[in-house]
C-alpha positions in Angstrom: 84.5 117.0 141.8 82.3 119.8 142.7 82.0 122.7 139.8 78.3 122.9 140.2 77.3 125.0 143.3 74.2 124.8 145.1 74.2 128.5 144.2 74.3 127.9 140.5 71.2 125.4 140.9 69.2 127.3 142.9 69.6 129.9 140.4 68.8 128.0 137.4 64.9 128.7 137.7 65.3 132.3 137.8 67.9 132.6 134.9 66.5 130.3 132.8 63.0 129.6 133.8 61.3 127.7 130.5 65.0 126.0 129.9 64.9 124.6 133.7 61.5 122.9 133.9 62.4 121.3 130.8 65.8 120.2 131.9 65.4 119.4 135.5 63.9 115.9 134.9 66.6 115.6 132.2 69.3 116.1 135.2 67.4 113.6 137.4 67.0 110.6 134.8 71.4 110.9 133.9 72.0 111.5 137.9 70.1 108.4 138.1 72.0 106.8 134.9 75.0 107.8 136.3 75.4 106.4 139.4 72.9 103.1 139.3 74.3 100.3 137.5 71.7 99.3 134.7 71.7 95.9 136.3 70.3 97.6 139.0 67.5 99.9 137.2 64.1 97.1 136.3 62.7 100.2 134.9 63.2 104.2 134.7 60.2 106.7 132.9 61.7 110.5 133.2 60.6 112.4 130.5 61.7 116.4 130.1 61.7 118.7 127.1 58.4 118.9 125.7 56.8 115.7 127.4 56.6 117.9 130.4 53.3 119.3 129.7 52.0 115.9 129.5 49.6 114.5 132.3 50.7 112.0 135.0 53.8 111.3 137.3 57.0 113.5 136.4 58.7 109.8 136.4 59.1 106.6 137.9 61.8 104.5 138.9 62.2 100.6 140.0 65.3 100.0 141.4 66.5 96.9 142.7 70.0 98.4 144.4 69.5 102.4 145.0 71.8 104.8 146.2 72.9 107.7 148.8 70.4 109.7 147.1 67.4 107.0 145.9 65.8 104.1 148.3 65.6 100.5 146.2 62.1 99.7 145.0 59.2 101.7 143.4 59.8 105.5 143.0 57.5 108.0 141.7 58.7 111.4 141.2 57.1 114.8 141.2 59.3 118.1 140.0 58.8 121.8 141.3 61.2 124.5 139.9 58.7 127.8 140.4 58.8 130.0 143.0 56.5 128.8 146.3 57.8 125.4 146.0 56.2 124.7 149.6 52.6 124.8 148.2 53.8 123.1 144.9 55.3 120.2 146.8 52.1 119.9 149.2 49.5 120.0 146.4 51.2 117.4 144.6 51.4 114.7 147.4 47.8 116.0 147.9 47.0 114.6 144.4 48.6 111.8 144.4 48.0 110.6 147.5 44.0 110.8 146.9 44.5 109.9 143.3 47.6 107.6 142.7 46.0 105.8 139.7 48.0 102.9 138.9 50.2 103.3 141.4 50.0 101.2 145.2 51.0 103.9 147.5 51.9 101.5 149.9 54.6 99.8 148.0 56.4 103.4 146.6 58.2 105.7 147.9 57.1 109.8 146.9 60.4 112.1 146.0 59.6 115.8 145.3 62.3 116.9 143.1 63.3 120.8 142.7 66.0 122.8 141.7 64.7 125.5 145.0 66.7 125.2 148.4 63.4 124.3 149.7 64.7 124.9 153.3 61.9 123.3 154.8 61.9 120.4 152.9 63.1 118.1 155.4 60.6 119.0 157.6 58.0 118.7 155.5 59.0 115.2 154.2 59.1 114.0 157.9 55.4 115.0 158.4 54.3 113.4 155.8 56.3 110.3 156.0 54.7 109.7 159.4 50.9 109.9 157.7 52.4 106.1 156.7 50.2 106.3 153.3 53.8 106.2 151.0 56.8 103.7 151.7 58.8 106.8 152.3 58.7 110.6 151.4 61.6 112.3 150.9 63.2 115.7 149.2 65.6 116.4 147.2 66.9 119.7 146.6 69.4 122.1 145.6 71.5 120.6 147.9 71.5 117.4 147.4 71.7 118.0 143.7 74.6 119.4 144.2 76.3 117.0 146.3 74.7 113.9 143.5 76.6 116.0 140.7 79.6 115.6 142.7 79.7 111.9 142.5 78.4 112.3 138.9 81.4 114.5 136.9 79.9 113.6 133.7 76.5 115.0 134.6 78.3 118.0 135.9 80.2 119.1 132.5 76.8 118.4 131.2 74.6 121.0 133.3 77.5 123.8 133.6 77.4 123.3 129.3 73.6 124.0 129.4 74.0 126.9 132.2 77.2 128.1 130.3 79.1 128.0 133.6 83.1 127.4 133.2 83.9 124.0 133.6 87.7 122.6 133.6 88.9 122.1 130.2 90.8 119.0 130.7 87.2 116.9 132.1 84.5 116.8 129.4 82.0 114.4 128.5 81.3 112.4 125.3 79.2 114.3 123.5 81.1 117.9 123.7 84.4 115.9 122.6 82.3 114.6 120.1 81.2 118.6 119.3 84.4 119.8 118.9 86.2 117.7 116.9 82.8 117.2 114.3 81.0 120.4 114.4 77.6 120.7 113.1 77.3 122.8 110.0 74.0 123.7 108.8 73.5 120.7 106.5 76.2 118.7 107.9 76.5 116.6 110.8 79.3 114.1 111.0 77.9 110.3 111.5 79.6 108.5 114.2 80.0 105.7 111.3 83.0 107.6 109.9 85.0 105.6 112.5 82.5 102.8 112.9 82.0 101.4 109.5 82.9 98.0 109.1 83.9 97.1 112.8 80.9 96.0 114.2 82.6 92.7 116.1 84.9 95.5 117.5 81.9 97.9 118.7 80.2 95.1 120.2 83.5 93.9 122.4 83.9 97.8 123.5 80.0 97.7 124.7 81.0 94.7 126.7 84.1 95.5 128.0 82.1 99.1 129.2 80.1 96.8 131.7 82.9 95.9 133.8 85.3 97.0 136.1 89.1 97.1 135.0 91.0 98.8 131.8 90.8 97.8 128.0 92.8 99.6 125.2 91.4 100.5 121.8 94.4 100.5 119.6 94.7 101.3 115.7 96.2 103.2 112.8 96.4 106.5 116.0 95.6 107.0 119.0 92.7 109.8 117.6 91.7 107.4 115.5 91.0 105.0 118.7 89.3 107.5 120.8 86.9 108.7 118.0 86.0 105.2 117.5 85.5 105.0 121.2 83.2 107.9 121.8 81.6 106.8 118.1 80.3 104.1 119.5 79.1 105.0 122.8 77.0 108.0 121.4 75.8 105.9 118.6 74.8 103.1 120.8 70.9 102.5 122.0 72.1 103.2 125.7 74.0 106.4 124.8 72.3 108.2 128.0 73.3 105.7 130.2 77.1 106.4 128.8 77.2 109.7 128.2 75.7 110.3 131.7 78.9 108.4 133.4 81.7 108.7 131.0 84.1 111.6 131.0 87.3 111.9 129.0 90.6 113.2 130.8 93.7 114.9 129.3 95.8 115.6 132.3 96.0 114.2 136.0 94.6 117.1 137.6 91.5 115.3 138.9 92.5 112.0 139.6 92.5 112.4 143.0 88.5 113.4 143.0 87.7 110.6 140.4 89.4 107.9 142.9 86.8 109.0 145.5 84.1 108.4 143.7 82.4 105.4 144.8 79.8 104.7 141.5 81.6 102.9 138.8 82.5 105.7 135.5 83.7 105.2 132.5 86.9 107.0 132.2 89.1 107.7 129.1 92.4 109.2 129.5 94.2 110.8 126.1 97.5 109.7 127.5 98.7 106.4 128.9 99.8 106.7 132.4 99.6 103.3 133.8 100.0 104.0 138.0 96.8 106.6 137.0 95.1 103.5 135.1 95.8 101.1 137.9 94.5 103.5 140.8 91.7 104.4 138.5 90.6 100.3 138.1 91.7 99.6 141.9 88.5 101.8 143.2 85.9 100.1 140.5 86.3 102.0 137.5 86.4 101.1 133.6 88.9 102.9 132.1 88.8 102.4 128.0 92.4 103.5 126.7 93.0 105.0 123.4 96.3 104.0 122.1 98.0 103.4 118.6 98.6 100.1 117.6 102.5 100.7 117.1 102.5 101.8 121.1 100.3 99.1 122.5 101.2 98.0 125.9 100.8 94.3 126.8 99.5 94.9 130.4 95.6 95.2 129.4 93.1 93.3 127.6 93.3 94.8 124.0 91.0 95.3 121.2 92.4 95.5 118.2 90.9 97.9 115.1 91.6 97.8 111.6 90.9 99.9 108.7 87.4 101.3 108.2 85.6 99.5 105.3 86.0 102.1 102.3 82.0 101.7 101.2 80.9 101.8 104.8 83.3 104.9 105.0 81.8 106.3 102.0 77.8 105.8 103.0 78.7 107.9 106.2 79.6 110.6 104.4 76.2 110.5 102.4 74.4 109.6 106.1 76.3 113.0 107.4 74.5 115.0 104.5 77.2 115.1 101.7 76.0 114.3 98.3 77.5 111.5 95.8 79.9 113.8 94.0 81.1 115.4 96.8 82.0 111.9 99.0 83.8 110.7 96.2 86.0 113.5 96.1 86.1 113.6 100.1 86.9 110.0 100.0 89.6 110.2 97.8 91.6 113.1 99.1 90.9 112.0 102.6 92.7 109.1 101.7 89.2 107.5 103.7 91.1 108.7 107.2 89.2 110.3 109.4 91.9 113.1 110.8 92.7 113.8 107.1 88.9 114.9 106.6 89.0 116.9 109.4 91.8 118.8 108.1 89.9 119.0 104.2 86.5 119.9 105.8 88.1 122.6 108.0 87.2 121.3 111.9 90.7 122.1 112.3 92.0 124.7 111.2 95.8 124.7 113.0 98.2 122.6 111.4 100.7 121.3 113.6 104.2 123.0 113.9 106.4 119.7 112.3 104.0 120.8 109.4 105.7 124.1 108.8 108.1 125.0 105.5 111.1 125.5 108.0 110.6 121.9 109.0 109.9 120.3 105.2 113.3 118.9 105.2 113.6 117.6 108.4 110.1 115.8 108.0 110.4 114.4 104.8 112.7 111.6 104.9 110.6 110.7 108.0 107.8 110.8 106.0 109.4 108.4 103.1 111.2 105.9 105.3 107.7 106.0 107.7 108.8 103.7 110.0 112.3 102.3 110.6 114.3 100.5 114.0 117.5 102.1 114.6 119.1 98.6 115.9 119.5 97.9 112.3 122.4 100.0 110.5 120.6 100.0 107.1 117.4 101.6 108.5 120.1 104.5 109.6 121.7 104.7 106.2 118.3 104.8 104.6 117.7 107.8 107.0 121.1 109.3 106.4 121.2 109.0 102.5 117.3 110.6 102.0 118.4 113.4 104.5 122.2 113.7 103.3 122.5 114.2 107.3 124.7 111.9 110.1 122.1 109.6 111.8 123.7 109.7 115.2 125.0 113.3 115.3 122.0 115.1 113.3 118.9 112.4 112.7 118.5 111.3 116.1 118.5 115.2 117.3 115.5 115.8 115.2 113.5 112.5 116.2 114.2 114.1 119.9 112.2 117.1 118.8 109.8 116.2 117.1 109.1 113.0 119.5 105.5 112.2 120.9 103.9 115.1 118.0 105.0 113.7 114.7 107.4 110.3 115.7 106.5 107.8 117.9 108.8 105.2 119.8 108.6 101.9 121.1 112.2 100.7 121.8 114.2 101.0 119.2 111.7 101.0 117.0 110.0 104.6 115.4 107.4 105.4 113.2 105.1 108.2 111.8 102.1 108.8 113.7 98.9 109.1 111.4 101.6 108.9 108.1 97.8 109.8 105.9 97.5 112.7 107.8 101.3 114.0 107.4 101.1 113.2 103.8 98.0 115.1 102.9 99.5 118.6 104.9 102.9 117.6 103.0 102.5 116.5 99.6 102.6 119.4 97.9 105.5 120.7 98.9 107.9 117.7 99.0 110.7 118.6 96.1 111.1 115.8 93.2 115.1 115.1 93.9 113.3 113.6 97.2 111.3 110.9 94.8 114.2 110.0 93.2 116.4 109.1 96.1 114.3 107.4 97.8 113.7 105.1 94.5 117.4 104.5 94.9 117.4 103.6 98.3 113.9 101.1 98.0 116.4 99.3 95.0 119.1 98.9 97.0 117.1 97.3 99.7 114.6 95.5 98.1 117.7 93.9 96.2 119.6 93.1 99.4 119.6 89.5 100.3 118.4 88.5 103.8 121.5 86.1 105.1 118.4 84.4 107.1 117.6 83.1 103.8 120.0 80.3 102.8 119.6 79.1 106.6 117.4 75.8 107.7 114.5 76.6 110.0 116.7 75.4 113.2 119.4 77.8 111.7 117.2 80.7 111.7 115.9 80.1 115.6 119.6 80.2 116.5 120.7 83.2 114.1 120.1 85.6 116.9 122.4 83.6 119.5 125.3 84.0 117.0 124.5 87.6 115.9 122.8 86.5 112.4 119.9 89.2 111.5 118.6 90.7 108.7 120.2 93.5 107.2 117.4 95.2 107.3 114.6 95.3 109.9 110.8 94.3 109.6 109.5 97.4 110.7 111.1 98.8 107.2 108.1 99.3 105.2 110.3 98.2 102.4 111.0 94.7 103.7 107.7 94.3 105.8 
């Protein structure tokens, strides 16, 4: 996946010369944390920002398993990113060859590290690997940084973000998905335990489950709600560099093909379920964490299942994201506590979806009532067709067709109202009374119907669907359920 050129790096220094020194060791340490398993990593010391300045090695590294790019064993690493990088690189073996303080040559392995083309560099690395003082001396340059953030898309979306390089649209990393859906206002910042508050069991299994190979879905209320929890808790864990360096978040298949030839393990999560893509994806070594809702949930995968974010842990995240305690009460309760609708009531998004709109209120509504219903059953269709005075099989189902996969989801038969809070809260005011009554008519007429299951023995019952005995009306009726 390459979208960083060696051009861009080489440029870096001269563009952005303060923002590079800082940043360069920054790059190295999430290359490193991108494509070393931490299994693999006994230790790893990279400081950049303002630790720079600081005396000493630029980092160090033990590895037990390195890379294309890194030897296994002792590193120590020295960073150039000035002009004249040939003297740089040469007075800094200098010192610490004659001075390596704590460090045993003999047993490490020197890397110079700059953003430069250092064209040279080779040759200079040869000529001092054959003094024999250091395990190994080696290079690495604009070109091989280039080629490492290849094999590292996650870095990649990363750097062109901090060079402000275009980058594809459909690849970006934790923490700008994070970014975009919770902006950071001037007092505000949106905690990640909005979406983790009360599911620690389920945080810890999706930490685990990040450490191997193979696919896992995250399924709950909506599929937005599954990946915010997902990113929540990678960002807000105490390894988030090691996952934000190797996770990337997909929304179309464009790139597959490059991700498959990746040979480090990433973390990958897709915003759509395509299963040949998740199969391929697992086949070459990767984790791929699926966001899904729980009404779509595919049996093929190991599954972890989340429910309903505790209301007081959903509240103390508003005060934790700066909001004071008048203020969270009244988010909390218009919000319903669900995250998309405070999204929505705090402005991050600002475009209401097009089922939303006045010329679709009474096409929407009885959706919106019923909520979820399974069309096998002739009385979840008459529920339909009396709240919509329409003809379920010439009118209803033309309307589910259009507004399929946005505002209805389907899982056989079955259909239901994706994120029902969120369609509520851009609804409510504008849903007509006669609608209220109606549907109190219908909810009597079914909640007074009696289940023919009923008056039959358990054995009965088991055998009621061999002799076409079924309830009149269906469990997925929020009525009956």
């Amino acid at each position: 996946m390459k979208w960083i050129t060696t051009n861009d790096i080489r440029q870096w220094p001269d563009r952005k010369k303060r923002h590079s020194e800082e940043n360069v060791p920054v790059l190295l340490r999430k290359l490193i944390y991108a494509s070393i398993d931490k299994e693999n990593i006994l230790e790893l010391d990279i400081s950049g920002g303002d630790s720079i300045s600081y005396s000493g090695y630029d980092g160090y590294a033990n590895l037990v398993k390195g890379n294309k790019f890194l030897p296994s064993g002792r590193i120590v690493f020295e960073i150039g990113t000035n002009d004249g990088i040939l003297k740089k690189a040469e007075d800094d073996y200098n010192e610490r060859t004659n001075n390596p303080k704590e460090i045993i040559p003999s047993e490490t392995t020197f890397i110079f590290v700059t953003p430069r083309l250092f064209s040279n560099g080779r040759k200079w690395a040869d000529e001092k690997r054959k003094e024999g003082i250091w395990v190994d001396v080696r290079v690495i340059n604009a070109t091989l940084l280039e080629q490492w953030l290849e094999y590292s898309p996650s870095v990649g979306e990363w750097m062109a973000k901090e060079l402000l390089l275009k980058f594809p649209s459909d690849v970006i990393g934790l923490n700008t998905f994070w970014e975009s859906k919770f902006p950071n206002d001037t007092d505000i910042k949106i905690h990640p335990n909005i979406v983790l508050g009360g599911r620690e069991n389920e945080t810890l299994a999706l930490l685990e489950r990040c450490s191997f190979e193979g696919a896992t879905i995250i399924s709950s209320d909506s599929s937005t709600e599954s990946i915010y929890f997902i990113v929540a808790t990678l960002i807000n864990s105490d390894e988030s560099e090691k996952f934000t360096s190797r996770t990337v978040i997909i929304s179309s298949g464009q790139h597959i093909s490059s991700l498959l030839s990746i040979k480090e393990r990433l973390i990958i999560i897709p915003t759509y379920y395509n299963r040949e893509v998740i199969d391929a994806l697992i086949t070459v070594g990767h984790t791929v964490i699926i966001p899904i809702d729980k009404n779509s949930k595919p049996e093929r995968y190991i599954s972890i299942d989340i429910e309903s974010t505790d209301e007081r842990e959903f509240d103390h995240a508003l005060e934790l994201s700066g909001f004071n305690r008048e203020k969270v009460r009244l988010l909390a309760g218009q919000s319903l506590r669900d995250v998309n609708v405070l999204r929505y009531i705090l402005e991050y998004e600002n475009t209401p979806p097009d089922w939303s709109s006045t010329d679709n209120l009474n096409d929407v509504i009885p959706f919106l009532l019923i909520n979820s219903w399974d069309e096998s059953y002739e009385i979840d269709q008459w529920a339909l067709e009396e709240l919509s005075k329409r003809n379920y099989k010439e009118d209803i189902t033309k309307v589910v067709a259009r507004f399929n996969d946005t505002l209805i989801k389907k899982a056989g038969s079955k259909h239901y109202i994706a994120s029902p809070k969120l369609v509520f809260h851009l609804l409510k005011k504008n849903i007509p009374d006669f609608y209220f009554e109606n549907f109190k008519g219908i909810a009597t007429n079914i909640l007074t119907d009696v289940n023919p299951l009923v008056k039959m023995t358990e054995s009965e019952r088991f055998m009621a669907p061999f002799y076409g005995r079924k309830a009149n009306c269906s469990r997925n009726n929020p009525l009956r359920s």
